[in-house]
Kinemage of the C-alpha trace (Angstrom):
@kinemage 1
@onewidth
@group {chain A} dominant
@subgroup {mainchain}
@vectorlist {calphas} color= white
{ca unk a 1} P 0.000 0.000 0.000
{ca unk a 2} L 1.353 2.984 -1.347
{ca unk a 3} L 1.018 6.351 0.526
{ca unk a 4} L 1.808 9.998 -0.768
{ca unk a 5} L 3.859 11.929 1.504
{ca unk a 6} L 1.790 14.522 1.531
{ca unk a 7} L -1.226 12.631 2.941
{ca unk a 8} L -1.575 12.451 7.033
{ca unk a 9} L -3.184 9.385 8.885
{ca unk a 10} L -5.653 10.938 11.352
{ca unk a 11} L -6.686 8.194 14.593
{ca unk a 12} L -9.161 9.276 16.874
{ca unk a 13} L -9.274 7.059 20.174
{ca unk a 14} L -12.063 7.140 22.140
{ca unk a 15} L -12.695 5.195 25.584
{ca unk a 16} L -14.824 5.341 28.970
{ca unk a 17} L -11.639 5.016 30.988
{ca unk a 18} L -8.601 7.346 30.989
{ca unk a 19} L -5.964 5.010 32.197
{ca unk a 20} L -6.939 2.529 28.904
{ca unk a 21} L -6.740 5.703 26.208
{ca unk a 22} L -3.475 6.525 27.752
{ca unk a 23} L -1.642 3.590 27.585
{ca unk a 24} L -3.030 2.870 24.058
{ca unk a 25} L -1.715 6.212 22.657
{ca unk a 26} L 1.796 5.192 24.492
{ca unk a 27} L 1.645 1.882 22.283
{ca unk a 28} L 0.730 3.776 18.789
{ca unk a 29} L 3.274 6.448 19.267
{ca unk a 30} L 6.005 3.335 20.359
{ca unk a 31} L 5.105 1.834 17.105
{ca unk a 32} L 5.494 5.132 14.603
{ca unk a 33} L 8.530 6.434 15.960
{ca unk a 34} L 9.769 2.553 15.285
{ca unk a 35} L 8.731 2.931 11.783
{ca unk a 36} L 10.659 6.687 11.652
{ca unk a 37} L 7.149 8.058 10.828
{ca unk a 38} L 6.381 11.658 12.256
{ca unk a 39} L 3.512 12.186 14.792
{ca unk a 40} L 1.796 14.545 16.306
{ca unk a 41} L -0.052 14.255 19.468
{ca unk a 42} L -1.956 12.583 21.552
{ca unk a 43} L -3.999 15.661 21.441
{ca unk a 44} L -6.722 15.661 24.463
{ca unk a 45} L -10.041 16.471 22.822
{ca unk a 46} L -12.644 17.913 25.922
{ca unk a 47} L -14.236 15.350 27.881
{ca unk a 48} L -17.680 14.746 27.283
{ca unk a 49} L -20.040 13.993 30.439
{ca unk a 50} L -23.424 12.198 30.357
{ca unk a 51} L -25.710 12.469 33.510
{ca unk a 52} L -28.471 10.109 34.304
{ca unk a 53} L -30.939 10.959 37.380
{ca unk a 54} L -32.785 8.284 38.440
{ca unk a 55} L -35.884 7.982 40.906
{ca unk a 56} L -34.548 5.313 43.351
{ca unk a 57} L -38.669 4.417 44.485
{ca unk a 58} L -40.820 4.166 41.579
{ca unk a 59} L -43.966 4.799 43.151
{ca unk a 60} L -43.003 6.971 46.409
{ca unk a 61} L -40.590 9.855 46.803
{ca unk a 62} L -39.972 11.704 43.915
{ca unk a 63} L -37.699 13.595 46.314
{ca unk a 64} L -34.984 10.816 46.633
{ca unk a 65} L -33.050 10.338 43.211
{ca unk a 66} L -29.628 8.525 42.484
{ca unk a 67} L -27.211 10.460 39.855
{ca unk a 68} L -25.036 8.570 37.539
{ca unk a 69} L -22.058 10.170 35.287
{ca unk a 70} L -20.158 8.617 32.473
{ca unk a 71} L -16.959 10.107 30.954
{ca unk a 72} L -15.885 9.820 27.632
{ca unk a 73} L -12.151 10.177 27.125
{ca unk a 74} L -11.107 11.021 23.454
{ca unk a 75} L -7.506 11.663 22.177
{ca unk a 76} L -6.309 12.455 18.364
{ca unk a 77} L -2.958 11.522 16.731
{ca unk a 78} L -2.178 12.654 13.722
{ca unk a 79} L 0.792 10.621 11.373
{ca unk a 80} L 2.683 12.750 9.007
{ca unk a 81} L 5.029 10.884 6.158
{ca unk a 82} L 4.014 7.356 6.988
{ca unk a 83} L 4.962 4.204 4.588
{ca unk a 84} L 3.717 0.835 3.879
{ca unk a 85} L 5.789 -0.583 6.857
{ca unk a 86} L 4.056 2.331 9.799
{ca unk a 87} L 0.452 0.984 8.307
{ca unk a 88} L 1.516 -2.874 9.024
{ca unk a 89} L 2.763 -2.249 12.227
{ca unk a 90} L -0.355 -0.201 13.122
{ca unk a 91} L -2.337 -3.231 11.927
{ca unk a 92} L -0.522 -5.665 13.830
{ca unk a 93} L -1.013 -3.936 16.827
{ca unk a 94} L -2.872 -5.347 20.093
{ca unk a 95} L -4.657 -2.910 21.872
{ca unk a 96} L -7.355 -3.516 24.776
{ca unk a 97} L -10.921 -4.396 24.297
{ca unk a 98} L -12.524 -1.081 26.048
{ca unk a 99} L -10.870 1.316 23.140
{ca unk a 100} L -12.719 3.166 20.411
{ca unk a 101} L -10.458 3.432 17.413
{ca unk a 102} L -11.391 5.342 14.164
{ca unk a 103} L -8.859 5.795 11.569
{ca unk a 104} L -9.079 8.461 8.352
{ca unk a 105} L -6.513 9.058 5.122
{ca unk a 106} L -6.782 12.766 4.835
């Protein structure tokens, strides 16, 4: 696979826990500075928050509610002058089950 120099590699990484997102952006840069590709981030995009109230009786007191929050974690790297070899080491890569990955040729 063939790739013009002037085209980037854009990965988005997306996960519910920060620790996971972290350690998989340490892998992917570990494998592109291997290849002698250049890279640019991890980039922290803003964390997103979703809130769930919930009544904890459903027939009595409406007053008395539970509140639940769930983080999601995103990061961007962007891969400048990549070759055939930085795509099948990204490929061959293992990364954990509870990570979001989204990949674009720009």
């Amino acid at each position: 696979m063939a790739i013009d120099n002037n085209q980037k590699i854009r990965i988005k990484l997306q996960s519910y826990d920060s620790s996971l997102i972290t350690d998989s952006c340490n892998k992917i840069i570990e494998t592109i500075h291997q290849t002698q590709a250049i890279s640019v981030g991890p980039i922290p995009l803003p964390t997103k928050r979703k809130r769930y109230c919930v009544l904890r009786s459903p027939h009595v007191d409406k007053d008395s509610r539970e509140h639940f929050e769930v983080r999601y974690y995103k990061r961007v790297i962007d891969i400048h002058q990549s070759t055939s070899q930085t795509i099948d080491a990204l490929i061959q890569l293992n990364l954990p089950s509870g990570v979001d990955i989204e990949v674009k040729l720009t």
